[in-house]
N, C-alpha and C positions, 0 to 999 in steps of 0.2 A: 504494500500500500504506500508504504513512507517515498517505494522509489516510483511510480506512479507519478504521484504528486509531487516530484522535483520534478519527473522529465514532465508534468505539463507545465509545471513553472520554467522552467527552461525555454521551452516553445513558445509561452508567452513572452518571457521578453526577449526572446531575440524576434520575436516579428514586431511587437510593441517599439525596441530602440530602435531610435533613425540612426542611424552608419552614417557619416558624408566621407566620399573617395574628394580630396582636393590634388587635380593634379598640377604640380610646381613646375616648370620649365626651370633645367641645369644644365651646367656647361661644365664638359669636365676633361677641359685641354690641358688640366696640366696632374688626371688621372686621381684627382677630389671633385665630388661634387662641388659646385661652385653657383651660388643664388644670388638673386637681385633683391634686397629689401630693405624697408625702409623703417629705423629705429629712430623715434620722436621728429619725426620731419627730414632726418638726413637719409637718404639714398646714394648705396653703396651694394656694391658686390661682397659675399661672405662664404665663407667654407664651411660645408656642414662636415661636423663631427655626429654619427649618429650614437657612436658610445658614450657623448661628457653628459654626464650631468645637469652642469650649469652653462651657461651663455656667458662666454668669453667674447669681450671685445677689444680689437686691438686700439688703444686711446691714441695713435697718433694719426688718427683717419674719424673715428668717430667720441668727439665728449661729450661724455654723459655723466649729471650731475651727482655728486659723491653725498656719498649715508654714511661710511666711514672705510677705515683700511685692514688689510689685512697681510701679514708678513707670512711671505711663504719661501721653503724651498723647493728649487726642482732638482731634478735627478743628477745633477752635476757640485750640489749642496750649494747652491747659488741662491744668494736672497731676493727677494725682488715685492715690492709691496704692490698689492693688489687694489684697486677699490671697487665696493660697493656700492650700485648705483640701483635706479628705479626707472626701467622704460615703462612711460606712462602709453606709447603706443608700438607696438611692431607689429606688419604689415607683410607678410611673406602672400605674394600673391593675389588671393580672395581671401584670407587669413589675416584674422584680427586680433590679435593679444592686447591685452591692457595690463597694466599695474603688474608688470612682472619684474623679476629680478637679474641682473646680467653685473656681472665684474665685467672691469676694466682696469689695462697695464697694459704698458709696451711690448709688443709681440716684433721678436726680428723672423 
């Protein structure tokens, strides 16, 4: 009985949720995906990372205003402070994000 009534709960919501497929237009001449989108009014080309976590912005192309910092190393035990920032809009396409979160530091 119990498993019954999972699988018509099951049936029910996946007819019930709307899916949306957005498909994104990428360039990937130099073997990364490579996007066009626009982080609080600035429009710039961006490399997606489909593993990170967070939204990494390289700050000497796009600044975005700072919440605070944070001291990090990388793999070579190299310091480098990061900051925390608030895109109030990003825009990948037909995609609309608000009030999300993204670091920003010098990416060579």
């Amino acid at each position: 009985m119990k498993f019954n009534y999972l699988l018509f709960l099951l049936i029910v919501f996946s007819v019930v949720s709307k899916s949306q497929i957005v498909a994104i237009p990428y360039n990937d001449d130099i073997k990364v995906p490579v996007i066009t989108l626009d982080i609080n009014g600035q429009h710039d080309r961006f490399i997606v990372d489909r593993g990170a976590e967070v939204t990494i912005v390289n700050s000497r192309y796009i600044q975005l205003p700072e919440l605070g910092k944070i001291k990090a190393n990388d793999a070579n035990n190299s310091s480098k402070t990061i900051f925390k920032s608030k895109v109030n809009n990003l825009n990948i396409g037909s995609v609309a994000i608000t009030n999300a979160t993204a670091y920003s530091t010098e990416l060579y």
